[in-house]
C-alpha positions in Angstrom: -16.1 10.0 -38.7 -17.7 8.3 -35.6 -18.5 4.7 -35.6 -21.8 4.5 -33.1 -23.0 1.0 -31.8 -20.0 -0.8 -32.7 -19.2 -3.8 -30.4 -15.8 -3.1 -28.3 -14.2 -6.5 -26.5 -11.8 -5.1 -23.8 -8.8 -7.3 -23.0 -5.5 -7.9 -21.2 -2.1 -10.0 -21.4 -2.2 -9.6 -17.5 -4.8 -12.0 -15.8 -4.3 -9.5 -12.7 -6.6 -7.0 -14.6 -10.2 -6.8 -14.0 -13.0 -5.0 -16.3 -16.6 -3.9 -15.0 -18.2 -5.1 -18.7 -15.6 -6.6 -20.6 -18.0 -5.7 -23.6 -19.4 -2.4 -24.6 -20.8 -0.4 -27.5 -19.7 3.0 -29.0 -21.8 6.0 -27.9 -23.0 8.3 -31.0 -19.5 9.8 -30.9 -17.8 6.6 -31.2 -16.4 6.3 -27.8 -16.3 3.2 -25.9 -15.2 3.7 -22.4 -14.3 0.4 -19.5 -13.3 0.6 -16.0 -10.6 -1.8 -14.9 -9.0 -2.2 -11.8 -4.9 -3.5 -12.2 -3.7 -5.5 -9.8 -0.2 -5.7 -10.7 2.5 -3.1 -11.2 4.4 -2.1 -14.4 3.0 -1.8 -18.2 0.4 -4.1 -19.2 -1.2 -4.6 -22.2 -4.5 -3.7 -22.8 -6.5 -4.4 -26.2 -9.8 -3.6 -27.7 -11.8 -5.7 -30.4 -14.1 -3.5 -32.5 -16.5 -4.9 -34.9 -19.2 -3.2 -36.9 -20.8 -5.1 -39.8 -19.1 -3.6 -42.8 -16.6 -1.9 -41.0 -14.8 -5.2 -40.3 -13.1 -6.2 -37.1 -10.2 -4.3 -35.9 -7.7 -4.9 -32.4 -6.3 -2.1 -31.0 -3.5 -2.6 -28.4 -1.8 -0.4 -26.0 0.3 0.0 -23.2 -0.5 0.8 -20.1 1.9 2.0 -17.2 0.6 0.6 -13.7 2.4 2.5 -10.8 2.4 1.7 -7.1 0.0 3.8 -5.0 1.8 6.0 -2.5 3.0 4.7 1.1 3.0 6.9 4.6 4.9 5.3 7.5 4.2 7.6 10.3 5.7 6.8 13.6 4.7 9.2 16.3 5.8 10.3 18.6 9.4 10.0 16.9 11.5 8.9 20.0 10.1 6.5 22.9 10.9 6.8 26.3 11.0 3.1 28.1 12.3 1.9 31.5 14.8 -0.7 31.6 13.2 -4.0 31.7 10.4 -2.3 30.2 7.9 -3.7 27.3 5.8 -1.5 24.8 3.3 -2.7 22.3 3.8 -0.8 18.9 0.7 -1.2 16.2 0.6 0.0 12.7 -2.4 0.7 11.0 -2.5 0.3 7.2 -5.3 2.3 5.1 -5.6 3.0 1.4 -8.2 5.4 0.5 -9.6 5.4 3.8 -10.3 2.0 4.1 -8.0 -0.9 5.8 -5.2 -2.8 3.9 -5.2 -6.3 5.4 -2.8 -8.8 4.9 0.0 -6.1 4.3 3.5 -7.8 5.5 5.0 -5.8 7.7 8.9 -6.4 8.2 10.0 -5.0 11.7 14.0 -4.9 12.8 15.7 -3.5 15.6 19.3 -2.2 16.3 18.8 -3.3 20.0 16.5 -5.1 22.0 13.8 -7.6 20.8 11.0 -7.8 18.6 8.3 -10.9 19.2 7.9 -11.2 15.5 10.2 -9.9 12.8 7.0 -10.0 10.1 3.6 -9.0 11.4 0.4 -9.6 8.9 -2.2 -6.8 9.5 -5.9 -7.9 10.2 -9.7 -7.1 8.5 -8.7 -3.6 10.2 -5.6 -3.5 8.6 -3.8 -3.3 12.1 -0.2 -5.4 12.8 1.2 -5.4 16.2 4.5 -6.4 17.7 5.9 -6.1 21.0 9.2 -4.6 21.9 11.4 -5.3 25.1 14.9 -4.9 26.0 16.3 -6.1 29.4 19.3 -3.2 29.6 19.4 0.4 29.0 20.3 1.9 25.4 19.0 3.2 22.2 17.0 1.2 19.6 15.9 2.3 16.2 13.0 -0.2 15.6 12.4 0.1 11.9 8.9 -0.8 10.7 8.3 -1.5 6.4 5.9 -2.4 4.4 5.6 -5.1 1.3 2.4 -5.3 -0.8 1.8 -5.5 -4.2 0.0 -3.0 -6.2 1.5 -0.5 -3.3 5.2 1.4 -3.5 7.6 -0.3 -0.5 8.3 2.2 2.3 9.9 2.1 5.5 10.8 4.3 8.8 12.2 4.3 11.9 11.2 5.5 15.8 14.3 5.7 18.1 13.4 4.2 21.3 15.5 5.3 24.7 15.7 2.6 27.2 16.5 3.9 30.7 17.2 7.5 29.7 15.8 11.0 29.8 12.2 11.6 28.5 11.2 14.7 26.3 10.8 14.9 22.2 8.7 13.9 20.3 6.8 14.9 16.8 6.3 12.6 13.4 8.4 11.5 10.6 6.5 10.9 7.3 7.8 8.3 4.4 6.6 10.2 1.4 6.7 8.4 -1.9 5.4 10.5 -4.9 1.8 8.5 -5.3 -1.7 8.3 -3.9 -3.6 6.1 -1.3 -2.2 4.0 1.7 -1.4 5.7 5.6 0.4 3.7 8.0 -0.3 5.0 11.4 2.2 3.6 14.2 1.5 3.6 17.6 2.9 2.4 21.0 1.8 1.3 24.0 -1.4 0.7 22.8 -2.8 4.1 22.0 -2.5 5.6 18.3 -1.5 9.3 18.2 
């Protein structure tokens, strides 16, 4: 039978976890409902206090499996076209939701030529820039990841031609089976 107006006490072993109320009351069906928002990945332990007068006071614990929200590294176009000599700017914009991740890590490395910076913070916007040169003609795969908790790694590559023929093009998408973050490369400045 439903226990209405008891007092529920919500709880964690995780300090990473956040409830809106920590402290609610049972409806007339003897629900007790919380929001929380987990800030770290794998199972954590949540626990509810109930008391009720001459019901006593009872803990209920359980288990609760947090999983990484879902990553998309798109670099587009897929193969870059540079001079010899030649310098490009590549940006990646981070988004969750819709809305910017900043202070995502992003981890760049290159099979030829030079990065400026080999880890690249994104800003408020959640937008990370590096620039890429390489003095000699060849092919570089420029590999762009991502590190940041609550979110599932990814990474992915865009081929860049240095001193050969133009054409190509079109998007390669990391796909992770979860919900919520974009990265959108660009180069030379412009998104696509």
């Amino acid at each position: 039978f439903p226990v209405p107006g008891a007092s529920v006490s919500w709880s964690s072993d995780s300090k990473s976890v956040k409830f809106a109320n920590a402290t609610r009351f049972s409806d007339s069906t003897g629900a007790a409902t919380v929001t929380a928002i987990f800030g770290d990945v794998g199972n954590v332990t949540v626990s509810a206090q109930v008391s009720k007068g001459a019901y006593g006071d009872r803990v209920v614990s359980f288990k609760v499996p947090v999983r990484a929200q879902q990553v998309s590294l798109i670099l587009i176009p897929d193969t870059i076209f540079l001079p010899t000599g030649g310098t490009t700017i590549i940006t990646v914009a981070v988004t969750s939701n819709g809305k910017p991740v900043a202070g995502a890590a992003i981890s760049w490395f290159t099979t030829f030529g030079t990065i400026d910076q080999p880890l690249a913070l994104t800003d408020d916007q959640g937008m990370a820039r590096v620039n890429f040169a390489a003095q000699s003609a060849g092919v570089a795969n420029v590999t762009a990841s991502i590190s940041q908790p609550g979110y599932a790694d990814t990474s992915q590559q865009v081929q860049i031609n240095v001193g050969g023929e133009s054409g190509g093009g079109g998007s390669i998408f990391g796909y992770l089976p979860y919900v919520g973050v974009a990265i959108v490369v660009a180069v030379g400045g412009f998104i696509f």
